[in-house]
N, C-alpha and C positions, 0 to 999 in steps of 0.2 A: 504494500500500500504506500503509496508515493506521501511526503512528510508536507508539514504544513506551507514549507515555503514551496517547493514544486507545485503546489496547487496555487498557491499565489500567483508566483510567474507564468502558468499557466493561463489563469483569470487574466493576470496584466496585459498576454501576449493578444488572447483575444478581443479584450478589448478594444487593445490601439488597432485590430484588425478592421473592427470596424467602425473605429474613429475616425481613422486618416481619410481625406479624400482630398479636396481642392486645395488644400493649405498644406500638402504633405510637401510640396518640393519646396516652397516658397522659401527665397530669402539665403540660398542654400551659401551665396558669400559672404554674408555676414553673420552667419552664425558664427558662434566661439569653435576651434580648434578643438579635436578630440583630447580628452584627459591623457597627458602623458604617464608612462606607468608608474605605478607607486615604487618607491624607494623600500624595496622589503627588508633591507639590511636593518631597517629602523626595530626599537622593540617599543610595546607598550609601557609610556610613564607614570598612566594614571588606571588603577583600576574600572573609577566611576567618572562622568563626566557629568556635571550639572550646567546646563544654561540656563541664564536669568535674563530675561528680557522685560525691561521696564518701562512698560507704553509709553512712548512721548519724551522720552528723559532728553532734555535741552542741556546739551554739560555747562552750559551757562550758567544753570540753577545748581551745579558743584560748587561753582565759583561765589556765587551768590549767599546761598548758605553756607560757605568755608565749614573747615572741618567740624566744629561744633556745631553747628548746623544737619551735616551729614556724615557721620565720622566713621559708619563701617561702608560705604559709597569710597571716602577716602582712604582708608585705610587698605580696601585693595588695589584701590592705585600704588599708594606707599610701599607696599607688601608685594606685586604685582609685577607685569609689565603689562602695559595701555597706554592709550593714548584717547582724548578726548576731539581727536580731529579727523574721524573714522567719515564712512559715507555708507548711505542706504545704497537699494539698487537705484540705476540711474533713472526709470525710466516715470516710478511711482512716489511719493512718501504717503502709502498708507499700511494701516497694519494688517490685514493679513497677505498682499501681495510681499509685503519684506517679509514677516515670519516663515511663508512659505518659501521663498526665497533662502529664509536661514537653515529647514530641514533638507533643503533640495541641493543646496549648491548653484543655481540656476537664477540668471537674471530674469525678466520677467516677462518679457513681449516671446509670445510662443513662433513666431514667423523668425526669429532669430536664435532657438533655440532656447526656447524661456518656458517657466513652467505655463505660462498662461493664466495664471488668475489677477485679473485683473480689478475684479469688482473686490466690494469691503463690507458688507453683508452678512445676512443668512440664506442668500438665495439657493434652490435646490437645484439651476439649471444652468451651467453644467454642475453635474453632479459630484463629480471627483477632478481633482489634479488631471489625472489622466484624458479624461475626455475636456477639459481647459485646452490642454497640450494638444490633441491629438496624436498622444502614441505616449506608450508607457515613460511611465516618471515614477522612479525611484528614491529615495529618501535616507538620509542619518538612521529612521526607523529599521527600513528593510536592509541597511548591509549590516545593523547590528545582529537583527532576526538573521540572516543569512551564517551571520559567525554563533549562533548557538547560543547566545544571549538576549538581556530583555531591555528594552527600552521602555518608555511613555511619555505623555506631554500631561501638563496640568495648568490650564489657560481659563482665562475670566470675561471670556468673552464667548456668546455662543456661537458664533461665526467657525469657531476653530473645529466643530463638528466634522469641517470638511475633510480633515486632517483623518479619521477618524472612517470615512466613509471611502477615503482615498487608501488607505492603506492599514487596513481592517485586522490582517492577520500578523501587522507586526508592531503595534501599539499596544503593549501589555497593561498599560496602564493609562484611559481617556477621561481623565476627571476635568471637569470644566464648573465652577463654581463661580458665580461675578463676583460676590462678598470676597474681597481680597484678604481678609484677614482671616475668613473659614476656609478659602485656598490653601494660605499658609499652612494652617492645621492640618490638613488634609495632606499637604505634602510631606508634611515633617512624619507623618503618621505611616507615609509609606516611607522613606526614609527610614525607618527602625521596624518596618515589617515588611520588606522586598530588596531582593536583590537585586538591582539594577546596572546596566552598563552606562545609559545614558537617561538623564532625564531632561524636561526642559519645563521651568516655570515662567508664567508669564502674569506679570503686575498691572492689572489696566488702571488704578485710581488716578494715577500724573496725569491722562489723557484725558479722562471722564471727568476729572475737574478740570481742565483748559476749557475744555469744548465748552463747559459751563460760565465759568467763572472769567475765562482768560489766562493764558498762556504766560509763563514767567510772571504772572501777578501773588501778591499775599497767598490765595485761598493754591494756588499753584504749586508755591513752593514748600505749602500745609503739607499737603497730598504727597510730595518728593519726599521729605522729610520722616513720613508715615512710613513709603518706600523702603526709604533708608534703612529704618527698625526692622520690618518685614525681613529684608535682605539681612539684615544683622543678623537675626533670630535661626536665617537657617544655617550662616554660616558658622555661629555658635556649635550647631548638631554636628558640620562638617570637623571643626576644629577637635569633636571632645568626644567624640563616638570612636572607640577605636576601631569598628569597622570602616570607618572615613577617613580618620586622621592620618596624613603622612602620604595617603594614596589614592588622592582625590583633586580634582583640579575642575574648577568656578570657571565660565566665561559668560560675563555678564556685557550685555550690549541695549540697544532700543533701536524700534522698529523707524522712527520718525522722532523729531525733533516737534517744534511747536512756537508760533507767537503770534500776538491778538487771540484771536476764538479757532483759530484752524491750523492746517498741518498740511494744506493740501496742493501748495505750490513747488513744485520740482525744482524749481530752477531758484529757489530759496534755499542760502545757508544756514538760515534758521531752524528750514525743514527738513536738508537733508545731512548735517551733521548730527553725528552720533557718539558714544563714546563705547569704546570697545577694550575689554581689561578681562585679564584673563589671571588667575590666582591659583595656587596650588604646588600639587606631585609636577616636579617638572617644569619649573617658573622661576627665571632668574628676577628676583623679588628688586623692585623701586629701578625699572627699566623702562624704557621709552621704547613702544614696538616698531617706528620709525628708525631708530638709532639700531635696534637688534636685525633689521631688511632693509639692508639697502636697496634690495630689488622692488621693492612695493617704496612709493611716493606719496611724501606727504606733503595733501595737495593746496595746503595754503586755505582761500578761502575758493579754489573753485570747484566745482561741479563735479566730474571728470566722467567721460565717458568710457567705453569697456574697452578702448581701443587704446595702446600705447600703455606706458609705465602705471601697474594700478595702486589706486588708495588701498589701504585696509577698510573692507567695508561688512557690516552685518554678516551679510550670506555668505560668509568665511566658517559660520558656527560650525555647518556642519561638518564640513573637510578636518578640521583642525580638530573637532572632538574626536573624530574616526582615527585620525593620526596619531593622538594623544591615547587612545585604547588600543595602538599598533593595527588597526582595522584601516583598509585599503578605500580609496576614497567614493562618494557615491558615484555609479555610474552615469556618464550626461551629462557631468558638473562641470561647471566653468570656476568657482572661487575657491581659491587654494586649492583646485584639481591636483597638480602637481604635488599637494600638503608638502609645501615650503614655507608655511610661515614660520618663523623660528619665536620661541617663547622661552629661551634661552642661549647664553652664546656656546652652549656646548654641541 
């Protein structure tokens, strides 16, 4: 009897069979380059990887509420290597096309080899990654399930369903609670009851108060702040749980930036800087990720498109956590396909 993932890639294959049609060839020069092979010589540094993505996080509001302010936000800077001068994919700033983007490896316009979601919703149509794309789309999820381990996401937005409906048999864990602080509970809970390889948490309140209140305003940098604890709290369990400690490595980022009431202009530095910090097993601690790649550019205040020397951006999450678990990068991926980013100079 064939194993759960053979019947996944089975599912997948027919799928895109009868996904692809008019858009199957399209654009074929400007899609990204095939992933070069991975570097097998590499070993696993981290046993668990956790991403934390903080809806909305403007690293402006770092600076803003300096370390007392937000002092475990800083503290894995201090601790860390990041940088607060990261970039979203180029094409969007909204959150679930970057999220997606963060499990996929993959920029976003599907006519250039992007996952295709484009909308920020609950809509049911298209239904999966896959049929967005038209033709199978792989994920952080599935080459974890492929290597005999378990992943999950735990997000506060229902939107992330899709995540869920897209890639069913390798999602061990689909919690989605909006209440940000019964999230947390809910994570930390599985945290001391699952074994996991990768997890990924996602913080909506920074966002859900902008949209309301305004962006970088009082009631904004409330909501950051609140963040900040949350993010404390599980690094706390990371730091002290000796099934964590010593063999666990954080990469915390955001989907979109934010100011005034919205998030939704691209060709805004406001919207599409992010910050990107990565702590732990394997992390040359109060390092600049700029200063540790010189092959990746930091691009000052502009834009940058996919073409020529790239920024560190979001959809980095998943190559680098696959890398960091010695696991070979998603298939189809464009960001740190290669998994060269370095999080240490050794």
């Amino acid at each position: 009897m064939p194993g759960r993932t053979a019947v996944r890639r089975s599912i997948a294959l027919l799928a895109s069979a009868a996904l692809l049609g008019a858009g199957a060839g399209a654009a074929a020069t400007s899609a990204p380059a095939p992933a070069p092979a991975p570097d097998t010589s590499r070993r696993a540094v981290a046993d668990t990887v956790v991403a934390i993505s903080v809806d909305a996080l403007n690293p402006k509001a770092l600076g803003k509420l300096g370390r007392s302010g937000a002092p475990h936000l800083h503290a894995l800077l201090d601790q860390g290597a990041g940088t607060l001068n990261a970039r979203t994919e180029h094409e969007l700033t909204l959150t679930l096309p970057n999220h997606t983007g963060m499990v996929t490896g993959r920029r976003i316009q599907a006519g250039t080899g992007g996952h295709g979601v484009t909308w920020n919703d609950d809509r049911r149509r298209p239904r999966t990654v896959q049929a967005a794309a038209g033709e199978s789309v792989e994920s952080v999820f599935t080459v974890v399930d492929d290597a005999g381990l378990s992943a999950g996401f735990f997000a506060s937005k229902t939107k992330f369903s899709l995540w869920d409906r897209s890639w069913p048999l390798a999602t061990d864990a689909q919690t989605i609670i909006e209440d940000n602080q019964g999230l947390v509970r809910a994570f930390k809970r599985d945290l001391g009851g699952a074994t996991r390889a990768f997890r990924l948490l996602h913080l909506s309140e920074p966002d859900v108060v902008g949209h309301a209140k305004g962006f970088m305003g009082r009631a904004y940098l409330r909501a950051v702040r609140r963040a900040d604890r949350r993010v404390g709290s599980v690094i706390d369990v990371l730091r002290t749980d000796p099934r964590y400690a010593g063999h666990t490595t954080v990469i915390l980022t955001a989907d979109h930036g934010g100011r005034g009431k919205g998030h939704y202009d691209a060709t805004s530095v406001h919207d599409y800087r992010v910050p990107f910090v990565v702590w732990g097993s394997g992390v040359d601690p109060g390092t600049d990720l700029y200063d540790l790649n010189p092959d990746y550019a930091d691009p000052g205040r502009d834009r940058m498109s996919y073409s020529g020397v790239q920024p560190v951006r979001n959809g980095m999450v998943a190559n680098l956590a696959l890398d960091l678990l010695g696991l070979p990068a998603v298939p189809g991926s464009e960001h740190d396909a290669a998994q060269d980013l370095d999080v240490s100079a050794d």
